[in-house]
C-alpha positions in Angstrom: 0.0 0.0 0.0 2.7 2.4 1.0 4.4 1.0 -2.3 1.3 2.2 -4.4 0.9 5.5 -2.7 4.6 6.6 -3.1 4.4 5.6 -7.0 1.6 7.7 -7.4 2.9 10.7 -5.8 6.2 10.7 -7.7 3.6 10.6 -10.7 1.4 13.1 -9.5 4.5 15.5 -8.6 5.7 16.1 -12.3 2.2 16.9 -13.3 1.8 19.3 -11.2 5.0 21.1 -11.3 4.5 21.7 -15.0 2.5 24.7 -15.1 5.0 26.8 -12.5 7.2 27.8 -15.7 4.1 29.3 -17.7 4.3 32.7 -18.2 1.1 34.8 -17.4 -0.8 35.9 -20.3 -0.8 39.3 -21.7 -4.0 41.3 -21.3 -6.5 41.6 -24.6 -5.8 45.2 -25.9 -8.7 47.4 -25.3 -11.3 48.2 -27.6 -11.1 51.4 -29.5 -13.7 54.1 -28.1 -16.3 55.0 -30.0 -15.9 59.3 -30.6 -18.9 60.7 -29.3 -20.8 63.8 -30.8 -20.6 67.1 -28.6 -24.1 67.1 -28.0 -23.8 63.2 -26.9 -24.6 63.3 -22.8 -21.6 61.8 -21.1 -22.3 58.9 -18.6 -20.1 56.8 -16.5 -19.0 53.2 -17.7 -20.5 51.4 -14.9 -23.8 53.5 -15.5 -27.1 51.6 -16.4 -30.2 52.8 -17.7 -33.5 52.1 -17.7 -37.3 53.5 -18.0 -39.7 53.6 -15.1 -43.2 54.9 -13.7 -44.9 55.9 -10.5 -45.4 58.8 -9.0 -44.3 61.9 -7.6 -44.3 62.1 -3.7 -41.9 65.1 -3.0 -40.1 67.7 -5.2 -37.7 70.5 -5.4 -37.7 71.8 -8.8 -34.6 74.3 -8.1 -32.4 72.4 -6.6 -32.9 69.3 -8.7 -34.4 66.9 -6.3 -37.2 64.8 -7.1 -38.8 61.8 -5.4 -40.8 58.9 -6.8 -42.4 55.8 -5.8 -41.7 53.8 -8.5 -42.5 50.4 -9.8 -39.9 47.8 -11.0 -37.3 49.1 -13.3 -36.0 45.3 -14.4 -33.0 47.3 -16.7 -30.9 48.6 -13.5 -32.2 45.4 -11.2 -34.4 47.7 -8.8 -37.9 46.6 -7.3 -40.5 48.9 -6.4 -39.7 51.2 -4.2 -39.7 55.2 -2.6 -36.5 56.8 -3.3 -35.1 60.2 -3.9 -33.4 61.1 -7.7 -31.7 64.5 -8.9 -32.6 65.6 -11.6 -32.0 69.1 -14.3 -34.1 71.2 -12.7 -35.5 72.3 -16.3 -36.4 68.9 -16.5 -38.7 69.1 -13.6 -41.1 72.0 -14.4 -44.3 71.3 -14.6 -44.1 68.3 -12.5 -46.0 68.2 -9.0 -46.1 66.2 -6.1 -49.3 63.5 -6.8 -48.6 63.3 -10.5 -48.6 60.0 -12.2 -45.1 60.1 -14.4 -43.2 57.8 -16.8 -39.2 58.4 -16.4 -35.5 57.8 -17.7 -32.8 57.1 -15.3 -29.3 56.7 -14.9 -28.0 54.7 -12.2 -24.4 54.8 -11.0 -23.6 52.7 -8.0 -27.1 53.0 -5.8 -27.8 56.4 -7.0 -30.6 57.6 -9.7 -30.6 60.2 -11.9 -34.0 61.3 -14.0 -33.0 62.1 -17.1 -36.0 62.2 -19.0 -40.2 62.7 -17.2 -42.6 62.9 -18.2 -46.9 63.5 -16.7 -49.2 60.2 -18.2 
C-alpha cells in the first residue's frame, strides 16, 4: 500500500509542477472608443439605464431633487420602491407632487438620476 501511494505521488508531482514555468498571459488590448458627438450626454461606464413609472411624492424643482415611488425598473435590477433622484431642474417644471409620471434614469452605483419625465 505504502508502495502504491509513493508511486503515485512521484507521478502526481511532475504533473503538477509543469504549469509553474508558464508565463502569465498578456491582457487583450482594449477596444477602441467610440468618438462621441458634442451634443452626446456623457455617462459613467459602470452607469445603467433604464425606464420607469410611478409617482411623484416630494419635489424640489430648483435644486434638482425629485422623489418617486416607483415600480420595478427590471433594466438597473431595482424593485419597487420610494426613493429620492436629482434631476436638471429644467427637467422638472411642470411636475407636482401627486402626479402619475413615466421616467429615464441613470443609475451609477445606488444612485438615480431622472434624465427624462414625463406627466401620463
Amino acid at each position: 500500500m505504502k508502495k502504491t501511494v509513493m508511486i503515485a505521488a512521484l507521478m502526481a508531482l511532475p504533473i503538477g509542477l509543469s504549469g509553474c514555468d508558464k508565463k502569465a498571459e498578456a491582457p487583450a488590448a482594449e477596444a477602441p472608443k467610440a468618438e462621441a458627438s458634442p451634443d452626446a450626454m456623457a455617462m459613467p461606464a459602470d452607469a445603467k439605464t433604464g425606464k420607469g413609472s410611478g409617482s411623484v411624492t416630494a419635489i424640489d424643482a430648483a435644486a434638482g431633487k425629485i422623489t418617486l415611488d416607483h415600480g420595478e425598473i427590471p433594466a438597473v435590477g431595482w424593485p419597487a420602491m420610494k426613493m429620492g433622484f436629482t434631476s436638471k431642474p429644467e427637467l422638472l417644471t411642470g411636475i407636482a407632487v401627486g402626479d402619475k409620471v413615466d421616467f429615464d434614469v441613470s443609475v451609477t452605483g445606488s444612485a438615480g438620476e431622472v434624465t427624462a419625465i414625463k406627466k401620463q
